[in-house]
DSSP file (Angstrom, degrees, kcal/mol; ACC not computed):
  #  RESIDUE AA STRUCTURE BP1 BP2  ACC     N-H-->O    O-->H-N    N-H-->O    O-->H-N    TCO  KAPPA ALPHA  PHI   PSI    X-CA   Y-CA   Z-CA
    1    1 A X     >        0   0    0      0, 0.0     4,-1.7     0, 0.0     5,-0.3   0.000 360.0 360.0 360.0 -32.8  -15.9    1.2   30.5
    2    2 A X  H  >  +     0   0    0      1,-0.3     4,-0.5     2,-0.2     0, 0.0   0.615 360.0  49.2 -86.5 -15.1  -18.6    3.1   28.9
    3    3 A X  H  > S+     0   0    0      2,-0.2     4,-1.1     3,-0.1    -1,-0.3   0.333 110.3  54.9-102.7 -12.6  -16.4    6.5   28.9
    4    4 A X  H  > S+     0   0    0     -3,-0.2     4,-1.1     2,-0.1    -2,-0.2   0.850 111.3  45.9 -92.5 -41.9  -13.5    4.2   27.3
    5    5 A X  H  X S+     0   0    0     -4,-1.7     4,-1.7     1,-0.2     5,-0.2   0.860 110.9  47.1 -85.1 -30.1  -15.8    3.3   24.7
    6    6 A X  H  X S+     0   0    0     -4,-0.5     4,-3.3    -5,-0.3     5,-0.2   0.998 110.5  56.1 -43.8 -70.7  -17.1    6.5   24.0
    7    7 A X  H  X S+     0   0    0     -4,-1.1     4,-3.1     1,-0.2    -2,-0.2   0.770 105.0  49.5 -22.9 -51.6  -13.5    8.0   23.9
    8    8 A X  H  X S+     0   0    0     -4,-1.1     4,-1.7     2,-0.2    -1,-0.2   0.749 109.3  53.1 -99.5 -30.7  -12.2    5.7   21.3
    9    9 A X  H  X S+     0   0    0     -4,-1.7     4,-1.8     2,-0.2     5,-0.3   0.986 105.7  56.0 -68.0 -44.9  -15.3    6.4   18.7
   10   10 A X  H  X S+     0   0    0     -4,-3.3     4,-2.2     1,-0.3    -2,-0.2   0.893 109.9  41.7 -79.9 -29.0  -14.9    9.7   18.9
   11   11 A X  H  < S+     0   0    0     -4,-3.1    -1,-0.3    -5,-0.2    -2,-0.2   0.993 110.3  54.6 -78.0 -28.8  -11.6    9.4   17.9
   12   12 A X  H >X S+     0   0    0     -4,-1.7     4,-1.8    -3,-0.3     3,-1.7   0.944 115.9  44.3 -23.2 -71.1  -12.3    6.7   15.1
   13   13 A X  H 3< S+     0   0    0     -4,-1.8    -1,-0.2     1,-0.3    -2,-0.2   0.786 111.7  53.4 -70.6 -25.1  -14.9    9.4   13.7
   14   14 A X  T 3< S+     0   0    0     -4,-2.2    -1,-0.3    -5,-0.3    -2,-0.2   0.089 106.1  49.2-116.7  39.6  -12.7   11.9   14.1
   15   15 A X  T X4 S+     0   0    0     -3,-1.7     3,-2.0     3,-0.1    -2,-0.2   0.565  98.9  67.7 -96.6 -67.5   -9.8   10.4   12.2
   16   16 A X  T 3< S+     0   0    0     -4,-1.8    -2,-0.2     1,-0.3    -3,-0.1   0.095 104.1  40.8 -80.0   9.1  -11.8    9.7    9.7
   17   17 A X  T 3  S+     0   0    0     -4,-0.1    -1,-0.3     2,-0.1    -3,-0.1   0.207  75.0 142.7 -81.0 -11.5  -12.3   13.6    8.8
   18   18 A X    <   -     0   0    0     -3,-2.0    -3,-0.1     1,-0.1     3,-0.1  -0.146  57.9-108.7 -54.5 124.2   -9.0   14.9    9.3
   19   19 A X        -     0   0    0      1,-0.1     2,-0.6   104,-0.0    -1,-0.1  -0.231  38.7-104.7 -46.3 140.2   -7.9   17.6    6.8
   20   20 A X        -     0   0    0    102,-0.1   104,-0.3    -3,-0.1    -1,-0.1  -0.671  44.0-142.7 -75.4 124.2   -5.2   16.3    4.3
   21   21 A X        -     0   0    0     -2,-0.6   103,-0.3     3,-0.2    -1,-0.0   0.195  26.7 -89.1 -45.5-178.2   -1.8   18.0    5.7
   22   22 A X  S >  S+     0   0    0      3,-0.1     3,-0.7     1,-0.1     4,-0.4   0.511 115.7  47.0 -92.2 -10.3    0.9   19.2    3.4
   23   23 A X  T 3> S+     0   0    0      1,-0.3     4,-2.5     2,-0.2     2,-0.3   0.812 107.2  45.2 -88.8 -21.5    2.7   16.5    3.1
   24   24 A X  T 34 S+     0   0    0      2,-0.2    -1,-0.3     1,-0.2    -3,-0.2  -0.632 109.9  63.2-102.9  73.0    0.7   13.7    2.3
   25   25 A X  T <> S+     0   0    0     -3,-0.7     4,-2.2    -2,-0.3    -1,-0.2  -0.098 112.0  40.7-113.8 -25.8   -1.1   16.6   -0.4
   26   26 A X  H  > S+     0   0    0     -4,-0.4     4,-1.7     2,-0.2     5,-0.3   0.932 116.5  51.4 -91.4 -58.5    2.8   16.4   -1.9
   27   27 A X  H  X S+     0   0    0     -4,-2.5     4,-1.4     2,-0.2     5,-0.3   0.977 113.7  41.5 -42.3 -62.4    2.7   12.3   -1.3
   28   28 A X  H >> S+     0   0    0      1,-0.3     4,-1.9     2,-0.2     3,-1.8   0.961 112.2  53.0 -67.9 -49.2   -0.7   11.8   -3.2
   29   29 A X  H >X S+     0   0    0     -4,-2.2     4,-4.0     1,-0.2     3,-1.3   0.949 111.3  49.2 -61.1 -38.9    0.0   14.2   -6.1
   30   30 A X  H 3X S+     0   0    0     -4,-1.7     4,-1.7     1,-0.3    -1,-0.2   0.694 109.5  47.8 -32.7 -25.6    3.3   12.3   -6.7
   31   31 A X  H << S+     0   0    0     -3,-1.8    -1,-0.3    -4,-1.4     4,-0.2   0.578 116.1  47.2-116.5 -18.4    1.9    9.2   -6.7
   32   32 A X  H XX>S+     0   0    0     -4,-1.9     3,-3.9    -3,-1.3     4,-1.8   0.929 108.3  54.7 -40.3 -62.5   -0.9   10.6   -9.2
   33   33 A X  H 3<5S+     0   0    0     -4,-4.0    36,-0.3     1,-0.4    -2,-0.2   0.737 117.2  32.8 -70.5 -40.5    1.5   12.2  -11.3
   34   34 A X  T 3<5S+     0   0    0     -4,-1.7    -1,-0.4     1,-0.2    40,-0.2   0.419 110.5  63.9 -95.5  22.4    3.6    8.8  -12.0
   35   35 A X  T <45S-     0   0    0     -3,-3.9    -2,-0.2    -4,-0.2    -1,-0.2   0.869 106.4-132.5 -81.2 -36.1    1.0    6.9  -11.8
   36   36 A X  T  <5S+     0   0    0     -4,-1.8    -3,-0.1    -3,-0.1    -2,-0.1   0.641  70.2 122.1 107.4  25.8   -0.6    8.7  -15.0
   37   37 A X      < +     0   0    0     -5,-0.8     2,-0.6    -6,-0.1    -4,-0.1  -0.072  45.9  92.5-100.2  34.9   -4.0    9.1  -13.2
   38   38 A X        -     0   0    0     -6,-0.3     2,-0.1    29,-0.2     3,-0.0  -0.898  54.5-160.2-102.1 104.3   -4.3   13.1  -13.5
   39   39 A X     >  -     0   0    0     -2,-0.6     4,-2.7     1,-0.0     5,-0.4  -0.369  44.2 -88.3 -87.0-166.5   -5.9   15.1  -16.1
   40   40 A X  H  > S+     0   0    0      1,-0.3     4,-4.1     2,-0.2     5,-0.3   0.973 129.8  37.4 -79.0 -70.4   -5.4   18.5  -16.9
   41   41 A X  H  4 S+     0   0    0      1,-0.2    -1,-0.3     2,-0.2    15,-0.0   0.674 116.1  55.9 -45.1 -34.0   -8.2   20.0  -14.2
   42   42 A X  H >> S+     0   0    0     -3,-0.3     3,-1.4     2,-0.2     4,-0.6   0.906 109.9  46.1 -75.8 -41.4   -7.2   17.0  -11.5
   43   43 A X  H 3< S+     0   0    0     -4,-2.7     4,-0.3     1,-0.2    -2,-0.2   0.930 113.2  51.3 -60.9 -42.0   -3.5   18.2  -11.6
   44   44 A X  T 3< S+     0   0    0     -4,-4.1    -1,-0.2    -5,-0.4    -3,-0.2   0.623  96.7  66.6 -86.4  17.9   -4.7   21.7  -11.3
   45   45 A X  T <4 S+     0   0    0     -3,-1.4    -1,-0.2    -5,-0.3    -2,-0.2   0.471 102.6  40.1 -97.9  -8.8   -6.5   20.9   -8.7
   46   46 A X  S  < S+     0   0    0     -4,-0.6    80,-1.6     1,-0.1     2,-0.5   0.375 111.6  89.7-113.6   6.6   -3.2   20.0   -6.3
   47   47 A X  B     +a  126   0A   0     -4,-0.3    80,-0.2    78,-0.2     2,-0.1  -0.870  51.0 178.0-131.7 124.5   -1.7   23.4   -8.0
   48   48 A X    >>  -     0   0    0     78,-2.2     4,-1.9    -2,-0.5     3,-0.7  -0.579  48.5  -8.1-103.9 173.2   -1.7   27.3   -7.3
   49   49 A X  H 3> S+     0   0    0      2,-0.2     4,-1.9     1,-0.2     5,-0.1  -0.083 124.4   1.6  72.2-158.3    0.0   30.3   -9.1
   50   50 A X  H 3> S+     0   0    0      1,-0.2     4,-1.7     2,-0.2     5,-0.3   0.698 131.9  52.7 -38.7 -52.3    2.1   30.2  -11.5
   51   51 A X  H <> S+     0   0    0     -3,-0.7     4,-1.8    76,-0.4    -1,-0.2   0.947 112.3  47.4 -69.1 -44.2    2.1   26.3  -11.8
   52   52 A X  H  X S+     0   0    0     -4,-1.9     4,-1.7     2,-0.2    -2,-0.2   0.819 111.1  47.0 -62.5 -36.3   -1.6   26.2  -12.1
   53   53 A X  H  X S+     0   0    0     -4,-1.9     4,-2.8    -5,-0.3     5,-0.2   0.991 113.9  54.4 -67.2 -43.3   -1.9   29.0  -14.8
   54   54 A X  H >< S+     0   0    0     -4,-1.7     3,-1.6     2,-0.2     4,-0.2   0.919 113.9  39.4 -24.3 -78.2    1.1   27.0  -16.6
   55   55 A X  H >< S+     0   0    0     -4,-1.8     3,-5.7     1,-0.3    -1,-0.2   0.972 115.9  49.8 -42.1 -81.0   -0.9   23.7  -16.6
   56   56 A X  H 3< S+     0   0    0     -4,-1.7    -1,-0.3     1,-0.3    -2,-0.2   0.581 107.6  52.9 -37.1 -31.1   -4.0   25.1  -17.3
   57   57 A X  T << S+     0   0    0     -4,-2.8    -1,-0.3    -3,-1.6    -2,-0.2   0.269  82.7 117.9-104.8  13.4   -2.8   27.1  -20.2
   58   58 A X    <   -     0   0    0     -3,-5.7     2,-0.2    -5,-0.2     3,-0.0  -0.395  69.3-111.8 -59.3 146.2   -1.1   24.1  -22.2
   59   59 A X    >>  -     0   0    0      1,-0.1     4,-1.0    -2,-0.1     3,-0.8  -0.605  30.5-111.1 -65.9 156.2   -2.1   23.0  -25.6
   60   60 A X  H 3> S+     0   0    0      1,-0.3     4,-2.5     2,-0.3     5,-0.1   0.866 126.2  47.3 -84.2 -32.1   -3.9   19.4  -25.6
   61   61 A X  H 3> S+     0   0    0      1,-0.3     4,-0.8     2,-0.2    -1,-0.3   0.863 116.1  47.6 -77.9 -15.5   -0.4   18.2  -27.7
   62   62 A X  H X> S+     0   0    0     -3,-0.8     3,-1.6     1,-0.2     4,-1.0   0.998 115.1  40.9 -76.2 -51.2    1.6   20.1  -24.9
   63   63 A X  H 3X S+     0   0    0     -4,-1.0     4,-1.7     1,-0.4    -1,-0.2   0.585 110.4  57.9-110.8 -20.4   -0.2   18.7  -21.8
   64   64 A X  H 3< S+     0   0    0     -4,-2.5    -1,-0.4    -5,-0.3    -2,-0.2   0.750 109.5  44.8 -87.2  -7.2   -0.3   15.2  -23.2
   65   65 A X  H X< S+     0   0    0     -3,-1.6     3,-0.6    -4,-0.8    -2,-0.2   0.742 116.5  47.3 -57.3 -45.7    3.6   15.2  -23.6
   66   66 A X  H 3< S+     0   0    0     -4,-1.0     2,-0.2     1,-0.3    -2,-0.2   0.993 109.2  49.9 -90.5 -63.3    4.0   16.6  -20.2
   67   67 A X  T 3< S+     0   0    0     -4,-1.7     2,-0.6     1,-0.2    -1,-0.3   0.256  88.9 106.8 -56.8  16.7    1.6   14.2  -18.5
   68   68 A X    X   +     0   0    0     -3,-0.6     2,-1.0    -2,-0.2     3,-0.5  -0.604  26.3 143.1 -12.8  27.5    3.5   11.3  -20.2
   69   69 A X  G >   +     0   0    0     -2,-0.6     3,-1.6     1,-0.3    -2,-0.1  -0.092  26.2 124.4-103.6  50.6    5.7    9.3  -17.6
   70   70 A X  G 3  S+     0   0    0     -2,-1.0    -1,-0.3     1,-0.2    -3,-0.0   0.834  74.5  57.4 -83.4 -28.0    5.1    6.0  -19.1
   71   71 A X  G <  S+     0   0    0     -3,-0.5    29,-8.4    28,-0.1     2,-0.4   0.593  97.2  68.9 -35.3 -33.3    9.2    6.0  -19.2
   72   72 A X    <   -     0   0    0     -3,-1.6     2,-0.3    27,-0.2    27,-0.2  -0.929  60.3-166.7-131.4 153.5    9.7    6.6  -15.8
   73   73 A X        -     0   0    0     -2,-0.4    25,-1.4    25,-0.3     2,-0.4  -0.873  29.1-129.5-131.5 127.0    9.0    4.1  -12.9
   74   74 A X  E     +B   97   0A   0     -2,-0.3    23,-0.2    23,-0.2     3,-0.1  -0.696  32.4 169.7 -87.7 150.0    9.1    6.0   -9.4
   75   75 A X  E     +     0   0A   0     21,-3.1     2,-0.3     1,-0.6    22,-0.2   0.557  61.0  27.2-117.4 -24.8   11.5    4.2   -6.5
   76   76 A X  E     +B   96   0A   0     20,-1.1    20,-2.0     2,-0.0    -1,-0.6  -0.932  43.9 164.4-158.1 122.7   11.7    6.8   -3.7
   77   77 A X  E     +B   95   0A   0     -2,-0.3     2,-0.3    18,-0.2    18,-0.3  -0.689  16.9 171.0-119.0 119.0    9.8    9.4   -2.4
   78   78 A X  E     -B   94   0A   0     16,-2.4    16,-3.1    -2,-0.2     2,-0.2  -0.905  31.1-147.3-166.0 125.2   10.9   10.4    0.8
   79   79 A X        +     0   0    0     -2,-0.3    14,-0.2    14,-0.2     3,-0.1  -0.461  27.4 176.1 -89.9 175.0    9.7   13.5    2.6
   80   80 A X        +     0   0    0      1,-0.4     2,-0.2    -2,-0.2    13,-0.2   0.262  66.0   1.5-139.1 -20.4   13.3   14.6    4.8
   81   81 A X        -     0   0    0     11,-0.1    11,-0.5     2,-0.0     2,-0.5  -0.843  60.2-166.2-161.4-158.9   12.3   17.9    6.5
   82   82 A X  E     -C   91   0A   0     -2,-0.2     2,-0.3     9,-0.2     9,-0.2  -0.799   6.5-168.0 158.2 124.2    8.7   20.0    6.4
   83   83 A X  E     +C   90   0A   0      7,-3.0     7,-1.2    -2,-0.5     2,-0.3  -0.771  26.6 166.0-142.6  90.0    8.9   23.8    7.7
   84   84 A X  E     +C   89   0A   0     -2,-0.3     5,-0.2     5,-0.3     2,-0.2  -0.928  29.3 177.5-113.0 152.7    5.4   24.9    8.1
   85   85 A X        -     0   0    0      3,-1.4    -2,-0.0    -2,-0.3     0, 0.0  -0.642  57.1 -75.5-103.4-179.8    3.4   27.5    9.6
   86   86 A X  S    S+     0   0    0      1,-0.2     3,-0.1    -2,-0.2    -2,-0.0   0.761 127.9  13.8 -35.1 -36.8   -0.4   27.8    9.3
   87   87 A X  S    S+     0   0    0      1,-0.1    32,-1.5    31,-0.0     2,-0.4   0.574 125.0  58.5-113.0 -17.1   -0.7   29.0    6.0
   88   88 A X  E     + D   0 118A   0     30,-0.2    -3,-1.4    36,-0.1     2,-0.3  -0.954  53.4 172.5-118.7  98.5    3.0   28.4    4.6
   89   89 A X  E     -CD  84 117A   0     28,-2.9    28,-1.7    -2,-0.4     2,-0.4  -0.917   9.8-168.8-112.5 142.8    4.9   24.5    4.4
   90   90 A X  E     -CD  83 116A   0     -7,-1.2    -7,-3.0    -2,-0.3     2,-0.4  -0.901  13.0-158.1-109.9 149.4    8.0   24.2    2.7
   91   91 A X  E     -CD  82 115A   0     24,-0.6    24,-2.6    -2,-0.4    -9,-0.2  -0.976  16.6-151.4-132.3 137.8    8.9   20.7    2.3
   92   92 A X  E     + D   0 114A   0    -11,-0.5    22,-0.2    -2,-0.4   -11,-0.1  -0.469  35.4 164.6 -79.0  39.5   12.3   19.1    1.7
   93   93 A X  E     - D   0 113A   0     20,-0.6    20,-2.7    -2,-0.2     2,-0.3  -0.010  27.1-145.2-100.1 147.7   11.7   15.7   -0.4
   94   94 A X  E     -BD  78 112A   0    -16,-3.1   -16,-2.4    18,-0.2    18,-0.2  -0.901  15.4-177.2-106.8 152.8   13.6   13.1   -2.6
   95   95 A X  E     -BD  77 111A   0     16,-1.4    16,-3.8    -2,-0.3     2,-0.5  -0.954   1.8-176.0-135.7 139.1   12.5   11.7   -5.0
   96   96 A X  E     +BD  76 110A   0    -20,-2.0   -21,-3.1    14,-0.3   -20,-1.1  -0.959  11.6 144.5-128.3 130.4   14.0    8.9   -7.4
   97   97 A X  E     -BD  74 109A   0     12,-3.5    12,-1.2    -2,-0.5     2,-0.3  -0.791  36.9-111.8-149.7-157.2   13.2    6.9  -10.6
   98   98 A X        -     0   0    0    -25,-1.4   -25,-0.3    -2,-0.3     2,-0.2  -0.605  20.8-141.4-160.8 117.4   14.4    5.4  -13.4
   99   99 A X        -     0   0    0     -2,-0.3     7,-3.1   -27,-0.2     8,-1.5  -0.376  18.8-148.1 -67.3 106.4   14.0    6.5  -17.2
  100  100 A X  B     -G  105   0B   0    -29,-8.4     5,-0.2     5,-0.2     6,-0.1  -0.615  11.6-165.2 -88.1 167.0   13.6    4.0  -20.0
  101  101 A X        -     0   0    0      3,-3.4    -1,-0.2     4,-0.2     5,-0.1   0.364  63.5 -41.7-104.8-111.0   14.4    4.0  -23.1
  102  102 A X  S    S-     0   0    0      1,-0.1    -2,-0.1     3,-0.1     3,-0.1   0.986 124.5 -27.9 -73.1 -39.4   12.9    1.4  -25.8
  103  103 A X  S    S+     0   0    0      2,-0.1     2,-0.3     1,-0.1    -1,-0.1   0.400 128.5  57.9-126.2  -7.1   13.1   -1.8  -23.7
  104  104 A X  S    S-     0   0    0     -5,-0.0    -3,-3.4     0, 0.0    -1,-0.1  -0.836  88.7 -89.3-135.1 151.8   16.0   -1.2  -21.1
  105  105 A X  B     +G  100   0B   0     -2,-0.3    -5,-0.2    -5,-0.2    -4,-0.2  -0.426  34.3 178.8 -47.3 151.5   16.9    1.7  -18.1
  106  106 A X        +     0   0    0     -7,-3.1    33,-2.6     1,-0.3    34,-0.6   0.230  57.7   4.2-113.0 -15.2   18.5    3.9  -19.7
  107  107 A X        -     0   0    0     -8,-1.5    -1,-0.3    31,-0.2     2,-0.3  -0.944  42.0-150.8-164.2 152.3   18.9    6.1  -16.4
  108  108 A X        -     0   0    0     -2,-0.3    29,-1.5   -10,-0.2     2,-0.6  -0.993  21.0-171.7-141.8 161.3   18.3    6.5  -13.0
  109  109 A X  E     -DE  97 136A   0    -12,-1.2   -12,-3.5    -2,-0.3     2,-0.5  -0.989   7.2-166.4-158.1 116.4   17.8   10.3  -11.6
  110  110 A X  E     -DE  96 135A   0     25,-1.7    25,-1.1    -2,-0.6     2,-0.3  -0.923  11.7-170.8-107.0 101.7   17.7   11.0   -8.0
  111  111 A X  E     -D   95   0A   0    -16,-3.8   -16,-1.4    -2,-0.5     2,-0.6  -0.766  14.7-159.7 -96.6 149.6   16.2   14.8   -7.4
  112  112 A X  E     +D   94   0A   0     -2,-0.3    20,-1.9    21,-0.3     2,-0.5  -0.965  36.4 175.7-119.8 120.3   16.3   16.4   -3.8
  113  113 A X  E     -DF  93 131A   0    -20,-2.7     2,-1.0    -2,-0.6   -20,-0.6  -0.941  29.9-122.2-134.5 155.2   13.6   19.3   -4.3
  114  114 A X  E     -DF  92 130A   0     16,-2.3    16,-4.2    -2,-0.5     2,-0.4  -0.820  19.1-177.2 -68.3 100.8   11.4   22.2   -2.6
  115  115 A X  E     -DF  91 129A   0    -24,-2.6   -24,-0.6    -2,-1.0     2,-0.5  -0.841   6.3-171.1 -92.6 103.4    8.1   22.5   -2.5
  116  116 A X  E     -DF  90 128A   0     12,-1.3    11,-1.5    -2,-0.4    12,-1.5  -0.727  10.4-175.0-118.5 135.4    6.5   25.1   -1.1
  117  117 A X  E     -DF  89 126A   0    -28,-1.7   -28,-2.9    -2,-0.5     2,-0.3  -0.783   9.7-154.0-124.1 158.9    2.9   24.8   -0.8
  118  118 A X  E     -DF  88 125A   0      7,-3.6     7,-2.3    -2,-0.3     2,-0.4  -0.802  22.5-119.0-121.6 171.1    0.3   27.5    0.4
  119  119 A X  E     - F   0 124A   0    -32,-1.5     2,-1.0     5,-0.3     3,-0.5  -0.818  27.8-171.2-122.0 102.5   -2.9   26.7    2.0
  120  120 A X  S    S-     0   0    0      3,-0.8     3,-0.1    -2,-0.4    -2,-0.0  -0.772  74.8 -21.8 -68.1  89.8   -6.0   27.9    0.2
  121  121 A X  S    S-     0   0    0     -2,-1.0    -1,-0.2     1,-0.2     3,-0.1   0.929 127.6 -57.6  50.5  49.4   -9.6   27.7    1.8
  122  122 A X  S    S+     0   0    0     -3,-0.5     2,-0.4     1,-0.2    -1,-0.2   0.840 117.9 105.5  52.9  65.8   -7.8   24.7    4.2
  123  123 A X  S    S-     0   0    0     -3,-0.1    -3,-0.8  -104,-0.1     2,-0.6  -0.851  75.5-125.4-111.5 153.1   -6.8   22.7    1.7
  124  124 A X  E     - F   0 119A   0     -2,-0.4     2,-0.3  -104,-0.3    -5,-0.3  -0.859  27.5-168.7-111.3 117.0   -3.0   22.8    0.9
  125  125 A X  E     - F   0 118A   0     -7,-2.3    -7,-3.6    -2,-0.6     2,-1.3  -0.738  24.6-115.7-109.7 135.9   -1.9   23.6   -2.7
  126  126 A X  E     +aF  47 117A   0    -80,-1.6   -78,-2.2    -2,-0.3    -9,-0.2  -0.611  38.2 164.1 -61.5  99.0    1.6   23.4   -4.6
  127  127 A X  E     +     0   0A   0    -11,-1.5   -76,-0.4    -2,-1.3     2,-0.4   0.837  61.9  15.3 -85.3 -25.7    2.8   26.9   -5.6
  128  128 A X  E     - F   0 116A   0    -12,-1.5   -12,-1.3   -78,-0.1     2,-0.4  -0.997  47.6-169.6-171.1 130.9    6.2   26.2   -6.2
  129  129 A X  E     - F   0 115A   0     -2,-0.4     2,-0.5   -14,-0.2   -14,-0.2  -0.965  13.1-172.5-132.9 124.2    8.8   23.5   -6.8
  130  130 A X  E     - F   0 114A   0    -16,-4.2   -16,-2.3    -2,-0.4    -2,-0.0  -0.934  25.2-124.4-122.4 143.7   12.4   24.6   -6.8
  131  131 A X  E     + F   0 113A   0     -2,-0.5   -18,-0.2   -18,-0.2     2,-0.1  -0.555  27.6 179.6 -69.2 156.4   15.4   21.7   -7.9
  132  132 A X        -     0   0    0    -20,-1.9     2,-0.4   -19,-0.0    -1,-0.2   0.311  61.4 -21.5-117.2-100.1   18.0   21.3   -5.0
  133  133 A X        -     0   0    0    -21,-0.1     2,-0.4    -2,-0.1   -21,-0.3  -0.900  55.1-140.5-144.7 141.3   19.9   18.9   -6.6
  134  134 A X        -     0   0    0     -2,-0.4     2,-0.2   -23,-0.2   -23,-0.2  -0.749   6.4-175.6-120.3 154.9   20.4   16.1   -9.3
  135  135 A X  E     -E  110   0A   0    -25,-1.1   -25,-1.7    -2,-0.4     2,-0.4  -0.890  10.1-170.8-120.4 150.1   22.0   12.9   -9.7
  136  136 A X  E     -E  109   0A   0     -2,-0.2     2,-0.6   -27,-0.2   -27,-0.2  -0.990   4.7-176.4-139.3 121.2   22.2   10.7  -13.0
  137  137 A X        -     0   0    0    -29,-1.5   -28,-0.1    -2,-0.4    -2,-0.0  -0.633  10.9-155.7-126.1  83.7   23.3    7.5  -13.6
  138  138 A X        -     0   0    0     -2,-0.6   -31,-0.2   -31,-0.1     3,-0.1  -0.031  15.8-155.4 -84.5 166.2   23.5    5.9  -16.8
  139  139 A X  S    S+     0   0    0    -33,-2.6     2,-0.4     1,-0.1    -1,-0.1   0.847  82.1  22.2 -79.2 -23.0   23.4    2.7  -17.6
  140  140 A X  S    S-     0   0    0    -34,-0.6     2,-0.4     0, 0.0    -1,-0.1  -0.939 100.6 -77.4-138.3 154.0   25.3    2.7  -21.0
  141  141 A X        -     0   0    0     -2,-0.4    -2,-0.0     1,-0.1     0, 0.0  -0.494  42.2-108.9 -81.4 135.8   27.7    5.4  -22.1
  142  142 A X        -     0   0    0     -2,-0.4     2,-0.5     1,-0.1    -1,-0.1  -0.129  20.2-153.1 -77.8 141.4   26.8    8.6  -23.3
  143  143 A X        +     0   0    0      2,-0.0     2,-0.4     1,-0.0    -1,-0.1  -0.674  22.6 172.0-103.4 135.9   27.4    9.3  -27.0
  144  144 A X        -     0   0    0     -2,-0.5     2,-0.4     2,-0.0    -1,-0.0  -0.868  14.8-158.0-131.2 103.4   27.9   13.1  -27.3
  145  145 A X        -     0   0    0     -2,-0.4     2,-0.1     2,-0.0    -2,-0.0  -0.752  10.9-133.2 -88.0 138.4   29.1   14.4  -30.9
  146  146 A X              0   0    0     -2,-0.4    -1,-0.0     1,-0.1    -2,-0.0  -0.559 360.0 360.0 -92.2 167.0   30.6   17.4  -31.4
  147  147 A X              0   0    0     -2,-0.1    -1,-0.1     0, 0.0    -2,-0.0   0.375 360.0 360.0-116.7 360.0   29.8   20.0  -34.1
């Protein structure tokens, strides 16, 4: 009994230490990023490369546009396939939301994307997001003028 109880703290405590994976590092920033709790240095903190330098090198008027989503309300994120090695994850994901306009949906946008994250001094960073494919569904029809 005393070797059963032992057993089962050590896993407790050693649960409770577990390195974040690469997929719930791709869950949480998502769920930052429409929640609209990120600043410029927390976002580059979930970002490598190219993406990071990006961020990092915005102007205050740029980065407060782009960390903006007060429009869109997330519905789905849904990881669907993960190919990692030690250092390397690509991840398969959907994601879904839907884009207001002044008071009403205007849209609803389902993206199937890539992410491929690297892992950096064990923590696992987003280098790279590539679009698979999108779907759009408006609500009202679209007025397009020609020139």
């Amino acid at each position: 009994m005393r070797k059963l109880l032992f057993i089962v703290a050590a896993l407790l405590l050693s649960g409770c230490f577990k390195e974040k994976g690469a997929e719930e590092t791709l869950s949480n920033f998502v769920k930052e990023r429409f929640s609209g709790s990120l600043d410029r240095n927390e976002m580059g903190d979930y970002l490598s490369g190219q993406m990071k330098d990006s961020i990092l090198s915005m102007e205050e008027e740029e980065f407060e546009k782009f960390s903006d989503l007060s429009k869109y309300k997330k519905k789905i994120f849904k990881i669907v396939h993960a190919n990692c090695s030690e250092a390397k994850c690509f991840i398969t994901y959907l994601i879904s939301y839907d884009q207001y306009g002044e008071s009403t949906k205007d849209y609803r946008v389902d993206n199937k994307k890539i992410a491929e994250m690297i892992k950096i001094e064990n923590a696992w960073k987003i280098e790279n997001v590539t679009n698979v494919k999108t779907y759009i569904d408006a609500e009202n029809a679209l007025d397009i003028e020609s020139k």
